[in-house]
VOPAGU-2260 file (C-alpha; in pm, 1 decimal, decimal comma):
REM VOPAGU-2260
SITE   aa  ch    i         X         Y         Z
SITE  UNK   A    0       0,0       0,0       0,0
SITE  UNK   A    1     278,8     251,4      63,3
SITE  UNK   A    2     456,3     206,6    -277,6
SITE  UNK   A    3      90,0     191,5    -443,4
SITE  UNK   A    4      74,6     535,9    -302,1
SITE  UNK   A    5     428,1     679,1    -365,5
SITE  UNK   A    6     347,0     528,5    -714,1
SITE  UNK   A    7      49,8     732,5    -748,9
SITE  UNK   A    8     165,6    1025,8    -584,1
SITE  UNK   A    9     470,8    1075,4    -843,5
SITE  UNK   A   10     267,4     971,4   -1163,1
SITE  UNK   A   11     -67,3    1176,1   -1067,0
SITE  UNK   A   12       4,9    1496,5   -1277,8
SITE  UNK   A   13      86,5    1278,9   -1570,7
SITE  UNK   A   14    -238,2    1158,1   -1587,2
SITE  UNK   A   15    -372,2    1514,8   -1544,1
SITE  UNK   A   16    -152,6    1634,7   -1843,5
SITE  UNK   A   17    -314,1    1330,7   -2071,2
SITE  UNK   A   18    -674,8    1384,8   -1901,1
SITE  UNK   A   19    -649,6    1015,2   -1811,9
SITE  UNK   A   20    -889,9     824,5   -1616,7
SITE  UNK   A   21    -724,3     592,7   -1458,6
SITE  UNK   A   22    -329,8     454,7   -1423,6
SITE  UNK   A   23    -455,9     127,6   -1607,1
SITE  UNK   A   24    -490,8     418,4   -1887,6
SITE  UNK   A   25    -172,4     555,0   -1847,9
SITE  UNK   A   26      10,7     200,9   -1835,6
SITE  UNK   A   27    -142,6     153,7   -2176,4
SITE  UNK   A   28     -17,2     492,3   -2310,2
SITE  UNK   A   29     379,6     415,3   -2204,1
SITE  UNK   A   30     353,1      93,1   -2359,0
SITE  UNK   A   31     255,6     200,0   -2701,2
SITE  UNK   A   32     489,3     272,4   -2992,5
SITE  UNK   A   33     377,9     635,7   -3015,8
SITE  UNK   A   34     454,1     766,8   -2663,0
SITE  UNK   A   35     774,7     564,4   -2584,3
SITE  UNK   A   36     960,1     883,6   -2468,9
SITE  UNK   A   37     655,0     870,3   -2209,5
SITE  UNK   A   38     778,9     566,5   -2052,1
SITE  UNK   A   39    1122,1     732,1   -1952,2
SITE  UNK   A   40     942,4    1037,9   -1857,0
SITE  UNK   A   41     726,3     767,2   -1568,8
SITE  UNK   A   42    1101,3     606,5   -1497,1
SITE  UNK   A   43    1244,9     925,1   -1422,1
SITE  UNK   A   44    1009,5    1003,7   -1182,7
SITE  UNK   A   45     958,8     669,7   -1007,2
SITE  UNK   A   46    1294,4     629,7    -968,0
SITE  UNK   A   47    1389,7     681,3    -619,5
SITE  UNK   A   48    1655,7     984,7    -532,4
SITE  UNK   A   49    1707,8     994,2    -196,4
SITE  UNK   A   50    2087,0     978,8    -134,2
SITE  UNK   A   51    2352,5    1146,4     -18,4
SITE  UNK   A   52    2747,7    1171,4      24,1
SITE  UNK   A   53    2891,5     917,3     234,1
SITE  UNK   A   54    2556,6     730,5     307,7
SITE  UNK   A   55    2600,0     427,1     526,6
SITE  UNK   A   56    2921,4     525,1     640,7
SITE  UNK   A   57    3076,0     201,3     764,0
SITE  UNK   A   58    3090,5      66,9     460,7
SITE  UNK   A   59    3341,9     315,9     282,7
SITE  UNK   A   60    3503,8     260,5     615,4
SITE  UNK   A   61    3518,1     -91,6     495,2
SITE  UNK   A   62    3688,4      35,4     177,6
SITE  UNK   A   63    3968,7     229,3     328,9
SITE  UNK   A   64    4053,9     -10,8     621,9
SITE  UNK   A   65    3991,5    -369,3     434,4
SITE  UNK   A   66    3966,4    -366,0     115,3
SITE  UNK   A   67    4173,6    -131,0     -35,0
SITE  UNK   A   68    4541,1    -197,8     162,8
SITE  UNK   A   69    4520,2    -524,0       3,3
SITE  UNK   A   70    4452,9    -424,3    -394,8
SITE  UNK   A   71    4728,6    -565,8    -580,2
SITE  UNK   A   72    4934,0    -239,2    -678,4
SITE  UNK   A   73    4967,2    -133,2   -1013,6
SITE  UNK   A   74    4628,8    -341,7   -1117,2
SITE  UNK   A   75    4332,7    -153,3   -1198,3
SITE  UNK   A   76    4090,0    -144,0    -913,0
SITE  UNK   A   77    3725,2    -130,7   -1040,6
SITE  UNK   A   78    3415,4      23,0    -840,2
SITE  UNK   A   79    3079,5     -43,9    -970,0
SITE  UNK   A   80    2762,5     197,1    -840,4
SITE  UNK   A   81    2535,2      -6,4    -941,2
SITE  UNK   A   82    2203,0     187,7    -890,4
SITE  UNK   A   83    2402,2     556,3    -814,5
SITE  UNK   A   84    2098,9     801,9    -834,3
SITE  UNK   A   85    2201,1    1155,4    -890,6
SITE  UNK   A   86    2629,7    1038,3    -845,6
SITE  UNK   A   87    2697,3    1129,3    -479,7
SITE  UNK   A   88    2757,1     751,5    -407,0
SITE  UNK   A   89    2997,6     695,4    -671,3
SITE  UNK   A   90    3170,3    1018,3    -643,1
SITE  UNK   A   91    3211,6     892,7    -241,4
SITE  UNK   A   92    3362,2     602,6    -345,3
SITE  UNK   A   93    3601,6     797,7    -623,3
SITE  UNK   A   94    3692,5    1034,9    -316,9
SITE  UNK   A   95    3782,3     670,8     -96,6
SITE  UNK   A   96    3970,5     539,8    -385,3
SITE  UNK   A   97    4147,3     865,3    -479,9
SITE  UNK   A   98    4292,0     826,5    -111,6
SITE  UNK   A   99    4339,8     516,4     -56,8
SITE  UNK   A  100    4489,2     380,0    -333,3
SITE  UNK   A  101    4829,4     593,5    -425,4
SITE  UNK   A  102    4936,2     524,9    -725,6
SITE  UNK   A  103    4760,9     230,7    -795,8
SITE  UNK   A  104    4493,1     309,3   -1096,2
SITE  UNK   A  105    4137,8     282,5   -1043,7
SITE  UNK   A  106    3805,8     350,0   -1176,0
SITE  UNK   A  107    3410,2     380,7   -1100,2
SITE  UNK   A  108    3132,2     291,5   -1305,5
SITE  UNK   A  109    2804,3     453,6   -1180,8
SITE  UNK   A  110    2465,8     332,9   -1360,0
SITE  UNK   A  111    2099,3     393,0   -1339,3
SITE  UNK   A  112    1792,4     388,3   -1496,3
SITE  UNK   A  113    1684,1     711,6   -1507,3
SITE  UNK   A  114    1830,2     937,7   -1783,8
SITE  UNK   A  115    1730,3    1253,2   -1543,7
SITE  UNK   A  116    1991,1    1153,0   -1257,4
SITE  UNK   A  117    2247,7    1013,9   -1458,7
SITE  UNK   A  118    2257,2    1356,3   -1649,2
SITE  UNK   A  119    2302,9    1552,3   -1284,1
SITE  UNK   A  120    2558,8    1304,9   -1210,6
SITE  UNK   A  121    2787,6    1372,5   -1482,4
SITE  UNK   A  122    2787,3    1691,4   -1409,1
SITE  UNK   A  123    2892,2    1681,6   -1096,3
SITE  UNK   A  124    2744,9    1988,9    -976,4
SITE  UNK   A  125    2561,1    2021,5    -643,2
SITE  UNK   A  126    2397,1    2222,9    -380,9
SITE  UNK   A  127    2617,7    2358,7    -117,2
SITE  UNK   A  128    2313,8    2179,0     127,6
SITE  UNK   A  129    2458,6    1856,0     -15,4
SITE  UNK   A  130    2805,3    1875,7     118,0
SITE  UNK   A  131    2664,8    1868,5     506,0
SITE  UNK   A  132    2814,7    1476,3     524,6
SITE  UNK   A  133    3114,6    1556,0     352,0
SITE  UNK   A  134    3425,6    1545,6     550,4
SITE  UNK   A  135    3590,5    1894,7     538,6
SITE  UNK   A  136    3886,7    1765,3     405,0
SITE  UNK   A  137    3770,8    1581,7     136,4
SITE  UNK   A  138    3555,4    1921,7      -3,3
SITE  UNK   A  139    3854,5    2138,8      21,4
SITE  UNK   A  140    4064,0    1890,8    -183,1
SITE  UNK   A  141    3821,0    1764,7    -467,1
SITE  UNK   A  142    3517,4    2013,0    -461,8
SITE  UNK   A  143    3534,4    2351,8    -602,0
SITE  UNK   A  144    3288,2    2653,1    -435,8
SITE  UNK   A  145    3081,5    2846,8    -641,5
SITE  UNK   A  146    3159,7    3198,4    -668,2
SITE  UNK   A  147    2900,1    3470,0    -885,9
SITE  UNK   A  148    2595,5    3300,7   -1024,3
SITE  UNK   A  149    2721,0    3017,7    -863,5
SITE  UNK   A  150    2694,8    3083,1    -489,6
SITE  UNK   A  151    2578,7    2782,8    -274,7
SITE  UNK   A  152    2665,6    2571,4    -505,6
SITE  UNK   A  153    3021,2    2316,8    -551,5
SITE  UNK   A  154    3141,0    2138,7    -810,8
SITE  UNK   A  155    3343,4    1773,8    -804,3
SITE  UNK   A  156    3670,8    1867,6    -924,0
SITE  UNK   A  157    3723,2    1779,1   -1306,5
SITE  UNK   A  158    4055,7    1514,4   -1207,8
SITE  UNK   A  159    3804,2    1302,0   -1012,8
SITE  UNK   A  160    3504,8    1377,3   -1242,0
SITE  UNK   A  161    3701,3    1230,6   -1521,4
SITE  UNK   A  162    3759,3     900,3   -1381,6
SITE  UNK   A  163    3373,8     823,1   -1320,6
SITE  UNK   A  164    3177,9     681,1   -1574,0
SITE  UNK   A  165    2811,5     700,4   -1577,3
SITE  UNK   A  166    2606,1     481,6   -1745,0
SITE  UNK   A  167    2239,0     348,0   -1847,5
SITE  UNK   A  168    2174,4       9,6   -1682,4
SITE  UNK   A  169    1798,5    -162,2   -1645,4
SITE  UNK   A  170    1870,4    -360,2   -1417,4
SITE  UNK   A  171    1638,4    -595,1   -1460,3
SITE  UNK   A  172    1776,5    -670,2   -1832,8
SITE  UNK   A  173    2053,7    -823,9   -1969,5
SITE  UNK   A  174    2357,1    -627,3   -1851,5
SITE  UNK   A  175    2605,7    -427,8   -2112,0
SITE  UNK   A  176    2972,9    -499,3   -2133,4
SITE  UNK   A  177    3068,2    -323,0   -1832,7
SITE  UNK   A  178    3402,6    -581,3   -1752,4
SITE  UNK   A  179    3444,4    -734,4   -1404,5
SITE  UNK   A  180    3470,4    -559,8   -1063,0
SITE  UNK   A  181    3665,6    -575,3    -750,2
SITE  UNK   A  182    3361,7    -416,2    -599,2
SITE  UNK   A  183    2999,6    -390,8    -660,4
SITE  UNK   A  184    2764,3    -143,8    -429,5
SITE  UNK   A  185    2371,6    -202,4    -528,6
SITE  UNK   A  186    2235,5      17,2    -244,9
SITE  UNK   A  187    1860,3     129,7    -140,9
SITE  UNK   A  188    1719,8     -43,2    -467,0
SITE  UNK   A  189    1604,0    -385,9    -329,4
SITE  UNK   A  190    1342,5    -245,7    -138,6
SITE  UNK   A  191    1152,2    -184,8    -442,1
SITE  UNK   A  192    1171,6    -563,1    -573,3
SITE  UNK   A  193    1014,1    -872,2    -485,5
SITE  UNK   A  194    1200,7   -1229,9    -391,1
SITE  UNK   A  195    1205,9   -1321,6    -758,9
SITE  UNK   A  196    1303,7   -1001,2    -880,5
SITE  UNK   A  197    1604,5    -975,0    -646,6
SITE  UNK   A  198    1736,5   -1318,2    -687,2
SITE  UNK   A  199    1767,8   -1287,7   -1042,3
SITE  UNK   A  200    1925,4    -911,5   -1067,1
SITE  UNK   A  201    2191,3   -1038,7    -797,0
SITE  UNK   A  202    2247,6   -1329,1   -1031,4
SITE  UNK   A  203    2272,8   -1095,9   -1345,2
SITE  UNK   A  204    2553,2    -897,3   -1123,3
SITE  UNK   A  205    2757,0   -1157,9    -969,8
SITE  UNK   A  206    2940,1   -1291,1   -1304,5
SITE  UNK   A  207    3090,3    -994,5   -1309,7
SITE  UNK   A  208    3197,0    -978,8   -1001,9
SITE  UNK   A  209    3580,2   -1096,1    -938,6
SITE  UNK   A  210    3642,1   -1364,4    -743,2
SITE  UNK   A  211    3735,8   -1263,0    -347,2
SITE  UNK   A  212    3529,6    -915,9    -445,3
SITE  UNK   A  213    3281,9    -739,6    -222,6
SITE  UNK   A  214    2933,0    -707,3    -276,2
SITE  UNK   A  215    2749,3    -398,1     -34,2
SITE  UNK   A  216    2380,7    -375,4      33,2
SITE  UNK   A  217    2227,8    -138,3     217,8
SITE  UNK   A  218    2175,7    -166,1     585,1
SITE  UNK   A  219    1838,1    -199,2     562,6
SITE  UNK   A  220    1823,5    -525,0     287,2
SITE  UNK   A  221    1935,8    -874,5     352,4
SITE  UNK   A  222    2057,0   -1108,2      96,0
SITE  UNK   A  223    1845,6   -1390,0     282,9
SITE  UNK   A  224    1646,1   -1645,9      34,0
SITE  UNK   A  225    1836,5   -1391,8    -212,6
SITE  UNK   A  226    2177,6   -1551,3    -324,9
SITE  UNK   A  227    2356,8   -1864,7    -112,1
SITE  UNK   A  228    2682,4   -1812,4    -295,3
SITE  UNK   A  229    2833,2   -1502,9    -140,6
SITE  UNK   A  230    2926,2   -1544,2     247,7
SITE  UNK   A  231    2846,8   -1238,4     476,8
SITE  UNK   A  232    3184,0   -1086,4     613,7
SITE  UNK   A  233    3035,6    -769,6     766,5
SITE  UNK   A  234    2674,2    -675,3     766,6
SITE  UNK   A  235    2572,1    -627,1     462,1
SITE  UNK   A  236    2895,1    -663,5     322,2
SITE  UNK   A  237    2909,7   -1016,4     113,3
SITE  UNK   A  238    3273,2   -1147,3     -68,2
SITE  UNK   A  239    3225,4   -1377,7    -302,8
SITE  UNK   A  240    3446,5   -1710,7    -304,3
């Protein structure tokens, strides 16, 4: 009942702007050929975009104590964002690798299925509001403040921007070529699927997960009746064997 009602909350003026009747009559309109621009227009507002820097903090303490002293140096160290919303979890993690890594290279791969979000995640460009769980030295070294027109707001610095990578993933279809990861963060998203639904999006994910890699869930999920392969080595942390 409360997603029927978030549902409906989000999609209401859209069925105002057709003069709809119902959301049976709207769910007929985004699946026809002539309004499939419609359908991303519903995605981009369903799509959930609460999130901020540094959410669930323990776990990019994780990162920097556990994971990353042990990266082989001098191999690429992959991140993958899985469902990264407007970018402040995936820029987070670029900030963690950025320190803890040296010299060794690295890169993030933030996805989503919203074309909106992904757009105000490239560019990297934020509210001043949104740096509250920032650590201070972290926004001094790879935020810039807005000055002029742009007071109150920051921007991510352009060397970190550059090695993020932002790109449309469904989910719930086959995935793209994105290569394998040393880590994979799919965060706040299972909420919004049933048993089924989650079992077989983890499954879609896990090939390309390296083996001895990390797979982070939100606080608030469980993997239970989900996947048996990965072992719990935190909570909600997962490695897979």
């Amino acid at each position: 009942p409360a997603k029927k009602a978030l549902v409906a909350g989000r999609l209401f003026k859209r069925l105002k702007h057709y003069e709809l009747e119902s959301y049976g009559e709207y769910f007929k309109l985004i699946m026809s050929d002539q309004r499939k621009g419609e359908l991303q227009v519903a995605l981009d507002l369903l799509t959930t975009n609460e999130t901020y820097f540094f959410r669930e903090p323990k776990h990019f303490e994780f990162l920097r104590q556990q994971v990353l002293p042990k990266a082989p140096p001098g191999k690429l160290f992959r991140v993958w964002s899985a469902a990264s919303s407007s970018g402040e979890e995936p820029y987070s993690l670029a900030m963690t690798l950025a320190e803890g890594l040296g010299t060794t290279p690295w890169e993030v791969i933030g996805s989503d299925i919203s074309t909106q979000v992904l757009a105000k995640a490239r560019s990297g460009h934020y509210a001043m509001e949104r740096a509250g769980t920032l650590p201070q030295p972290l926004l001094s070294k790879y935020c810039l403040k807005g000055i002029g027109r742009q007071e109150g707001t920051f921007l991510i610095d352009k060397s970190l921007r550059s090695r993020v990578n932002f790109v449309q993933v469904n989910l719930n279809e086959p995935l793209p070529g994105l290569g394998e990861f040393d880590v994979i963060f799919l965060r706040n998203v299972m909420i919004y699927f049933d048993q089924q639904t989650k079992s077989q999006v983890v499954a879609r994910l896990l090939p390309l997960l390296r083996p001895g890699g990390h797979f982070i869930i939100s606080h608030s999920e469980s993997l239970n009746g989900v996947n048996d392969t990965l072992k719990l080595v935190a909570p909600s942390i997962y490695r897979k064997p």
